[in-house]
MISE-394029 format. One line per 4 residues: number of its first residue (from 1); their letters; for each residue x, z, y of C-alpha. Coordinates in steps of 0.001 Angstrom, whole numbers, always signed. Last residue first. Example, Ala and Ser with C-alpha at 12.3 -4.5 7.8 and 13.67 -1.06 7.14 Angstrom:
2) sa) +13670:+7140:-1060 ~ +12300:+7800:-4500
***
This chain:
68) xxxx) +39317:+28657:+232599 ~ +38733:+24638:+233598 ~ +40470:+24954:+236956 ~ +43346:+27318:+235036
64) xxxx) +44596:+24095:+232818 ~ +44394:+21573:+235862 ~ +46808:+23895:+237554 ~ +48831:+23601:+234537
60) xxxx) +49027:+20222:+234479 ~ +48714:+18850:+238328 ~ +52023:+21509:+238440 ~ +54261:+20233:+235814
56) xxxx) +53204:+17088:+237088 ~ +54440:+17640:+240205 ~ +57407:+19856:+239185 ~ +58781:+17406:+236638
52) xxxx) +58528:+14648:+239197 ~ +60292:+16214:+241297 ~ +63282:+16891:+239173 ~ +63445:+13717:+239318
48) xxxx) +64823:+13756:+243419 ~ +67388:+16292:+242021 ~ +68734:+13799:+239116 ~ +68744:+11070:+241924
44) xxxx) +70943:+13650:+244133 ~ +73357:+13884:+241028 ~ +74109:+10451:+241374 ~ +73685:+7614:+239274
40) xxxx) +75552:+4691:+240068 ~ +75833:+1196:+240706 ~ +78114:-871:+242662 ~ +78194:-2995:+245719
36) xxxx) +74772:-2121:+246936 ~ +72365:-5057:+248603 ~ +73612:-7599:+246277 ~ +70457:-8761:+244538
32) xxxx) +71694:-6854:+241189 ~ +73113:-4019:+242859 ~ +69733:-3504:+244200 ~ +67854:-4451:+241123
28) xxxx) +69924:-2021:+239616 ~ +69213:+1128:+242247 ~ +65864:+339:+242060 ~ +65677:+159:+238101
24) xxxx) +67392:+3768:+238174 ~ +64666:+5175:+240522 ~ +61933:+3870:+239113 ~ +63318:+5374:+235745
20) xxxx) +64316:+8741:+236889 ~ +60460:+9150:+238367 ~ +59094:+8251:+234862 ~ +61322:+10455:+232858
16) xxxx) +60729:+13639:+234985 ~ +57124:+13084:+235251 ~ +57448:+12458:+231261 ~ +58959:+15773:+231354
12) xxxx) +56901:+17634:+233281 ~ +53945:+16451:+231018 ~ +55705:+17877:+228251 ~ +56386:+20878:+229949
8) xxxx) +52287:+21268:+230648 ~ +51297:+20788:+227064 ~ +54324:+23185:+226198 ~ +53549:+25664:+228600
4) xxxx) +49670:+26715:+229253 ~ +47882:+24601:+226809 ~ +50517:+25857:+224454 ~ +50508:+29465:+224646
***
């Protein structure tokens, strides 16, 4: 049970983390430099995350059934 969920959630999650955090410190460096007038998180940047959850959700748990 957990080399096939929680290792591979956990992995999601710092996918999750790590793509939220590019994309925050883009969005502040570009209200920083003056290229966007404010900043804000919207709920598309939440849905572009998500991504990374899925991807390495995915490399995880496919890598988990490659080695069965």
């Amino acid at each position: 049970m957990k080399k096939y969920f929680f290792i591979p959630v956990k992995a999601g999650t710092f996918g999750f983390i790590g793509f939220f955090v590019i994309l925050s410190a883009t969005k502040y460096l570009s209200y920083l430099i003056g290229t966007q007038s404010n900043f804000n998180i919207r709920m598309d940047d939440i849905l572009l995350s998500s991504i990374g959850f899925l991807l390495a959700f995915l490399i995880k748990i496919l890598g988990n059934f490659k080695q069965v």
